[in-house]
Structure formats: structure tokens, C-alpha cells
ZAVO-893108 format. One record per residue (C-alpha): residue in one letter; residue number from 1; x, z, y. Coordinates in Angstrom, 3 decimals. Layout:
# residues N
   rest    nr          X          Z          Y
      a   NUM          X          Z          Y
...
END
This chain:
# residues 288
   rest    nr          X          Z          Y
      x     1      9.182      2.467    -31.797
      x     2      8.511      3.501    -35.317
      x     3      4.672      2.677    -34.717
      x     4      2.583      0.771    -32.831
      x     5      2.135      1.558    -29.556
      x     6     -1.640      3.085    -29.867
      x     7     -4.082      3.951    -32.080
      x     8     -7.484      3.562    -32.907
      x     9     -9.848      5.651    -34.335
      x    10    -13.422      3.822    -35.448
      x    11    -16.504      6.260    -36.730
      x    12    -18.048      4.631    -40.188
      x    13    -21.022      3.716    -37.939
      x    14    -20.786      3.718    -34.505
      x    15    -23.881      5.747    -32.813
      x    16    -22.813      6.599    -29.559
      x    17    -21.491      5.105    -26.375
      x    18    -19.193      7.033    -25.791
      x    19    -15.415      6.499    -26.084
      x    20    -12.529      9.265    -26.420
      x    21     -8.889      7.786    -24.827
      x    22     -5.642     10.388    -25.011
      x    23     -3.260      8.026    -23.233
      x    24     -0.520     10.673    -22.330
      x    25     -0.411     12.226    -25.533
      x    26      2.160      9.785    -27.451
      x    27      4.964     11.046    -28.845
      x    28      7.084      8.517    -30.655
      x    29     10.195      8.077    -28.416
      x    30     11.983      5.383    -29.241
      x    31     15.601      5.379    -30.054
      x    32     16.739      3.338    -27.114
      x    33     15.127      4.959    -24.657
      x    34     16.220      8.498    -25.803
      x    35     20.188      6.792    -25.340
      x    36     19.315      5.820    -21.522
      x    37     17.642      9.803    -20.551
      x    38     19.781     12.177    -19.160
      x    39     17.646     15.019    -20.453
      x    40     17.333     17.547    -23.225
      x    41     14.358     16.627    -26.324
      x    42     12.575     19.311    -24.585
      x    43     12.811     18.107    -21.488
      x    44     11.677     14.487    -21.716
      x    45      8.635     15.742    -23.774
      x    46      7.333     18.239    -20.763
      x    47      5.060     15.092    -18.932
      x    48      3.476     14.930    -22.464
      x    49     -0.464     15.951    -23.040
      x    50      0.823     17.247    -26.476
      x    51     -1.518     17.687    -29.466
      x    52     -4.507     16.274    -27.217
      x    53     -5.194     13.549    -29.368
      x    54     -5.412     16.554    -32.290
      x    55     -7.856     18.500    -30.016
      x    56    -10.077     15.647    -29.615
      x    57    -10.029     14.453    -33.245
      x    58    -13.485     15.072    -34.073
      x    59    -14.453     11.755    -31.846
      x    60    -14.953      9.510    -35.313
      x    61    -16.737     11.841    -37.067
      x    62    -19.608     12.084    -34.447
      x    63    -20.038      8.240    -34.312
      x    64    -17.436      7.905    -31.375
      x    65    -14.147      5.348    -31.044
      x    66    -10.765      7.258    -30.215
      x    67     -7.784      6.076    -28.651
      x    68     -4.889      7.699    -28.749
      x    69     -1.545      6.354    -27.397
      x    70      1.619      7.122    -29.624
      x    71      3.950      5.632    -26.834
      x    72      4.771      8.595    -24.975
      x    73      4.605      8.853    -21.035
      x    74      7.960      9.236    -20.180
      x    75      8.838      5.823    -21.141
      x    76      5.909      4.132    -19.639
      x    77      2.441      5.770    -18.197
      x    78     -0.733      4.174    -19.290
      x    79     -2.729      5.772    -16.598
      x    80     -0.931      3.945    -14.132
      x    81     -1.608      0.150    -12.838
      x    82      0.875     -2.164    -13.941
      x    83      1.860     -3.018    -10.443
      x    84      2.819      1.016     -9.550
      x    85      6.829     -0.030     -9.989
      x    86      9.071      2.205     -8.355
      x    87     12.110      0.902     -6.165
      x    88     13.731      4.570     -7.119
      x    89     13.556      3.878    -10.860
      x    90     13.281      0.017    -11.342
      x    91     15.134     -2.280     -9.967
      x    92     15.057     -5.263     -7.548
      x    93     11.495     -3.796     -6.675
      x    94     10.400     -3.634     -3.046
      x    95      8.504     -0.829     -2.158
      x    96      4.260     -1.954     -1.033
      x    97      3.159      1.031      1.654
      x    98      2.444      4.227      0.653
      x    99      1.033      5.750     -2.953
      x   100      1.446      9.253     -3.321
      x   101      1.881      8.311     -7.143
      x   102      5.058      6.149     -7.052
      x   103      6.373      8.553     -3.906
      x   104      6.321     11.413     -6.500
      x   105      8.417      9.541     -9.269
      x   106      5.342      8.908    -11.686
      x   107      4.487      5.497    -11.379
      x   108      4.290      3.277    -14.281
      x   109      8.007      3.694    -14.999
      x   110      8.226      7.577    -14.685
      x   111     11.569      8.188    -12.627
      x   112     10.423     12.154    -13.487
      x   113      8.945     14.385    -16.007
      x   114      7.838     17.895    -15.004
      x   115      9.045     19.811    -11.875
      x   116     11.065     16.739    -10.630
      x   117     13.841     16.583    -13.269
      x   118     14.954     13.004    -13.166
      x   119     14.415     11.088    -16.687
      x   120     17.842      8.377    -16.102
      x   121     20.882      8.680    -14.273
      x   122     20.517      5.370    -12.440
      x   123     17.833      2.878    -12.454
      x   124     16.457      0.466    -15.230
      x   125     16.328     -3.298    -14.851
      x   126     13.188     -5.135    -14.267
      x   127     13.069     -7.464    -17.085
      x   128     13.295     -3.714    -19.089
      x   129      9.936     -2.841    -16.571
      x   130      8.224     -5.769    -17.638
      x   131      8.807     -5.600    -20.944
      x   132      7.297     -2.599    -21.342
      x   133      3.989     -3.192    -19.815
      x   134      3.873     -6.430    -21.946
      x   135      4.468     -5.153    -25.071
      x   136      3.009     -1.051    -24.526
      x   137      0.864     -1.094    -21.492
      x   138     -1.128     -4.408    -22.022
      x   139     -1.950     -3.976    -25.273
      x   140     -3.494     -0.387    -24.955
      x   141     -5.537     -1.719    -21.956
      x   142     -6.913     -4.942    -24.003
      x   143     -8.220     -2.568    -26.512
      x   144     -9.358      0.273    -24.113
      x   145    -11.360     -2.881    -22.223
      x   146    -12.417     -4.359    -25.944
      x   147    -13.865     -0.596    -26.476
      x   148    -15.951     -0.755    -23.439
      x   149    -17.105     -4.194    -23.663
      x   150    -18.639     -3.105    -27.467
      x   151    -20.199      0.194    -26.710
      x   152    -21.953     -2.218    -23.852
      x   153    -23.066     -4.678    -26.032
      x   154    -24.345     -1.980    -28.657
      x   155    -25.774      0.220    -25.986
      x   156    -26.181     -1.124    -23.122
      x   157    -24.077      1.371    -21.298
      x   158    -20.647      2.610    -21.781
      x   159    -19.231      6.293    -20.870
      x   160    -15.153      6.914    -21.653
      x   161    -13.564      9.945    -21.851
      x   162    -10.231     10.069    -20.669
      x   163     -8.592     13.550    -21.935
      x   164     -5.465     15.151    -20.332
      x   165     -3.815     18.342    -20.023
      x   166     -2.694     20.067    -17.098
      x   167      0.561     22.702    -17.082
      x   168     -1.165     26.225    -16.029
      x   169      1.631     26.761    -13.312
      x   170     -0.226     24.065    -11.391
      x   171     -3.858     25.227    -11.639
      x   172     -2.875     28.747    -10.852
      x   173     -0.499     28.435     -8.034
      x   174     -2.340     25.845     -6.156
      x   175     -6.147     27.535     -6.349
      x   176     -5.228     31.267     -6.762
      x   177     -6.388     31.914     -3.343
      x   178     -9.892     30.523     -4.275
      x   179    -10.305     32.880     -7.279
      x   180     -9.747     32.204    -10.670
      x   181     -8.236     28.503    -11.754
      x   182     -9.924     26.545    -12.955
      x   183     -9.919     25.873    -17.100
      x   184    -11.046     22.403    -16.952
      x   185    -10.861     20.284    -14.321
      x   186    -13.437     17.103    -13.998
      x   187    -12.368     13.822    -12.235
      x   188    -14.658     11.018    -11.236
      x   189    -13.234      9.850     -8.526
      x   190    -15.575     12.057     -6.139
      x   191    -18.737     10.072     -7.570
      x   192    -16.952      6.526     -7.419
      x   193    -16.451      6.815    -11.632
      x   194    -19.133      7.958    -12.747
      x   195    -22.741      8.797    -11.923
      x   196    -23.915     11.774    -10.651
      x   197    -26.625     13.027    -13.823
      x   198    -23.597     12.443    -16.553
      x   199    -20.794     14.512    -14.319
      x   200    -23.787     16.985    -14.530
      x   201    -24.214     16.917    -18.072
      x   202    -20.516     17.415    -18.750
      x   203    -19.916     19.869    -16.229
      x   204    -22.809     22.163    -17.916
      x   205    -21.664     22.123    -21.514
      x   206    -18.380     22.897    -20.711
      x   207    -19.429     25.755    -18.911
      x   208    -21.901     26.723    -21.258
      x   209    -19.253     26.833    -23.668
      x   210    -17.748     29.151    -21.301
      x   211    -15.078     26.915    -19.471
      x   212    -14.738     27.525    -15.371
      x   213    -14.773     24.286    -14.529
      x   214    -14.069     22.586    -11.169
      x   215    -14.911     18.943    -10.323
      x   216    -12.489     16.508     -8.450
      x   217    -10.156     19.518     -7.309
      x   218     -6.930     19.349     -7.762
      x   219     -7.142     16.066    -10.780
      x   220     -9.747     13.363     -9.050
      x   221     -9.101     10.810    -11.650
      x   222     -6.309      7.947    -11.804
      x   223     -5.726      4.614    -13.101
      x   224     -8.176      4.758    -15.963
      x   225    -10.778      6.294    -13.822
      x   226    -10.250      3.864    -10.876
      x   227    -10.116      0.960    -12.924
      x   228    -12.867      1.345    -15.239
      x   229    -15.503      3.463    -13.984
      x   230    -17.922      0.854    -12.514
      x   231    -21.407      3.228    -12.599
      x   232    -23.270      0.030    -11.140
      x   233    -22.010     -2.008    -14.303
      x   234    -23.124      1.040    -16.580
      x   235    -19.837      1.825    -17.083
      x   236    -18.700      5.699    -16.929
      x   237    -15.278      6.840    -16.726
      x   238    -14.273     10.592    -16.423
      x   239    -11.005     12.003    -16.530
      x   240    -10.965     15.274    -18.266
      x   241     -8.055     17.678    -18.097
      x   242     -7.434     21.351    -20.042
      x   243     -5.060     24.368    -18.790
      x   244     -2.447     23.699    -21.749
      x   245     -2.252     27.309    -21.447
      x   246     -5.192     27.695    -23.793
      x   247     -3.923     26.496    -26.891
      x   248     -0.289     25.721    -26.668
      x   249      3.277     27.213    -25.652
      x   250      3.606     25.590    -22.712
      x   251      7.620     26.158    -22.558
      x   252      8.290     24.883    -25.912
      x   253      5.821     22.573    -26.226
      x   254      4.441     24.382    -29.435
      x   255      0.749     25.098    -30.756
      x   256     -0.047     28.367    -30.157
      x   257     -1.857     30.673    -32.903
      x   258     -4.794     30.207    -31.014
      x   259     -4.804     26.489    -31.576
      x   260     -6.845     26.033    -34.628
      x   261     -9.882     28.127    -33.177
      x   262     -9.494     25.756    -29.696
      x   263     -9.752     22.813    -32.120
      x   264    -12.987     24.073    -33.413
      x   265    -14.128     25.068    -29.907
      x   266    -13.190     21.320    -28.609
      x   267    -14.692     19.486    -31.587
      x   268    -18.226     21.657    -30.874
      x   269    -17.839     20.031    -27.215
      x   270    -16.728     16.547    -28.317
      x   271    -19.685     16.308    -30.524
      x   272    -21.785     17.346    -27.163
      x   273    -20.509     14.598    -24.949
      x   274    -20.902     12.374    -27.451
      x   275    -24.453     12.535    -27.805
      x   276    -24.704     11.889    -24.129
      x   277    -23.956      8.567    -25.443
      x   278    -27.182      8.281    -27.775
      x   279    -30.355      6.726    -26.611
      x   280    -32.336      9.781    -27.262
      x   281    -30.213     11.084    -24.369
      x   282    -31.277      8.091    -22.071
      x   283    -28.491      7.491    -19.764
      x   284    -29.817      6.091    -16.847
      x   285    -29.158      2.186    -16.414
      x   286    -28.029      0.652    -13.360
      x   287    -30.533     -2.435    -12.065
      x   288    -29.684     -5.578    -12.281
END
């Protein structure tokens, strides 16, 4: 690693309780990994969220924290618990019943990027495993759970935005036959992540922006979601994801020309959600 394995981005004055995380969009590969990977540059970057942490940028600037990971997912996946070790990739590592996660080669340790192309020839050890959620996975988590904890204490509440992209093959082939796919897709764990009047709010000024947006169908939230939307202890999490289509070459993993405009377009949205973080926008409080 040339950097450290995250980033955070702090507003001057912090005036919203919202938070902005881009976990999948790290791209600083280090050198010894790149020796182990059987696979082309291009290849290995395809499980990326690339340029997400440009398109949501704007967090800072409208009195929101951003996260942004600079470790990139094919060497270890922050949306994944640290326990989601997979006998296929890591080894000495029993398998523990079925999770559709690990079964499809992206648990913690990816054994897979995109379309199933295998990221090492054999498998890694586990002192290798565990040294990368020590020194990558725990870190980012300490700080995404720091984040939290402070927007509470500032605001009572907390609501975190965790942004992904999803490869327009897999939006349009699996919901074709319901219409048009879907641009953005929200996850909140059907309701378990976050409370019903903020999914709301989200849902509407993404489509007012003109988005078709789909909740829970086919991206319901993982990790992040799961483990830190807690809507009883005023904590909201919402996984966000955006056909990569929109603003990117998807095949060479290159900005398209469109891609300043959809910067624009995302910052105008970033600065909405974030005032659904202010207390003129009174997010309902759980009882105590």
C-alpha cells in the first residue's frame, strides 16, 4: 500500500447527520498482492465501484463526513463481516452452513471479481486472511463506528450512506421482464436498516431528480447495512447503488464524457440527503 487504507473527509463545520462511506471504491493495489493474481490490471479492477468516491465528493462541502476506502475490494471487501472466510480461497478455514455471499466467491477474501474469473491460482494462507482484516478491515470499521457514534452525540441521530455501483449487465438482464431497470437501486434491508419516512425521503429525490429507482430489489443491503442500521438506536443505514452505465465505460473501467455533468447531477442529490440530516428536517427519534 502506498496509502493508508481509507480516507476521511471532515466538512469545516459539521451540520448534518449524515455520513457518506464508498467502501468498494479503493484503488491502490498493492504490489504484493498484484504478484499473487492470476489476472490482467483490467481484470482485477472489474469488482471495483470506480470513481464513486469522485461522484460523491460534494459530502464535505454540505457539512457531511466522507469515507472513502483506498484499499481496493479485490484484496479484501469492507462490506463483508470479518468472519465471511472462504474455505475456497483461504486456507485451513472450515466452512459454517450456508451464505450465499461466501458460496459465490465474495466473502471477505474475494476468491472472484466480476463474472466468476478467479483472482489466485490457489489459495492464500490464513495468517495472510487475518492480517488483512487487522491492518485494512478493522481500521475502516473503527472509524466508520467513530463516525456514527459523533453524528449521535451532535445530533442525536445518525443516517449513513453507503454508495456502490452496480455493472448494467446485472440490472438489465435480471429485471428486463419487469420493464425498464432500475437506475438506482435502494437497500435497507427490507425496513430492518432504516426507517420507513427516511427510505421515503431518499427514494423521492432521487426520482425527482429523475432516477427509476427500485427499493430492496435485486441489492437489499450487506454488511454495512446489516451491521449498522439499528433504526431503534437512531441509527440509519442505506445502501445506495448506481447503473455504472451512467457515467462510466463499464469495459474499460474509464469515465465516460458524460461524467462531469453526472458529478454535478450527484453533488445536487448529495447535498439533498444531506439535509435530511439537519434538525430543520426533524428525523424522527426512536423512544427510549
Amino acid at each position: 500500500m502506498t496509502q493508508a487504507p481509507f480516507r476521511i473527509e471532515r466538512p469545516t463545520r459539521s451540520t448534518t447527520a449524515t455520513i457518506f462511506a464508498s467502501p468498494h471504491s479503493g484503488r491502490d493495489y498493492p504490489s504484493s498482492f498484484l504478484r499473487q493474481v492470476i489476472l490482467d490490471e483490467l481484470s482485477v479492477r472489474s469488482s471495483e465501484d470506480a470513481f464513486m468516491d469522485e461522484l460523491v465528493s460534494a459530502a464535505p462541502s454540505c457539512g457531511a463526513t466522507l469515507i472513502a476506502a483506498n484499499v481496493p475490494r479485490a484484496f479484501i471487501d469492507l462490506n463483508r463481516g470479518p468472519d465471511e472466510l472462504d474455505p475456497g480461497v483461504v486456507q485451513n478455514v472450515r466452512g459454517s452452513g450456508h451464505n450465499p455471499r461466501i458460496g459465490s466467491g465474495l466473502g471477505v477474501i474475494p476468491r472472484v471479481v466480476s463474472n466468476g474469473r478467479a483472482i489466485y491460482r490457489g489459495k492464500i494462507e490464513l495468517t495472510e486472511a487475518k492480517a488483512r482484516i487487522a491492518d485494512f478491515w478493522q481500521p475502516y470499521h473503527a472509524a466508520l463506528t467513530a463516525e456514527i457514534e459523533s453524528a449521535k452525540r451532535a445530533h442525536g441521530v445518525a443516517i449513513l450512506f453507503d454508495m456502490h455501483s452496480m455493472p448494467h449487465e446485472a440490472i438489465d438482464s435480471g429485471l428486463r421482464a419487469k420493464g425498464s431497470p432500475p437506475q438506482v437501486v435502494l437497500g435497507n434491508r427490507f425496513g430492518a436498516a432504516c426507517g420507513g419516512d427516511i427510505i421515503e425521503r431518499i427514494e423521492a429525490i432521487f426520482r425527482e431528480e429523475g432516477f427509476r429507482v427500485a427499493l430492496n430489489v435485486p441489492f437489499a443491503g450487506a454488511y454495512v447495512t446489516q451491521q449498522y442500521g439499528r433504526p431503534a438506536r437512531n441509527q440509519h443505514a442505506v445502501q445506495i447503488e448506481i447503473d455504472r452505465s451512467l457515467y462510466m465505460d463499464e469495459a474499460q473501467i474509464e469515465k465516460g464524457p458524460e461524467f462531469d455533468a453526472f458529478r454535478e447531477r450527484m453533488s445536487g442529490i448529495i447535498r439533498k440527503l444531506a439535509d435530511l440530516g439537519r434538525p430543520e428536517h426533524s428525523v424522527p427519534l426512536a423512544a427510549e
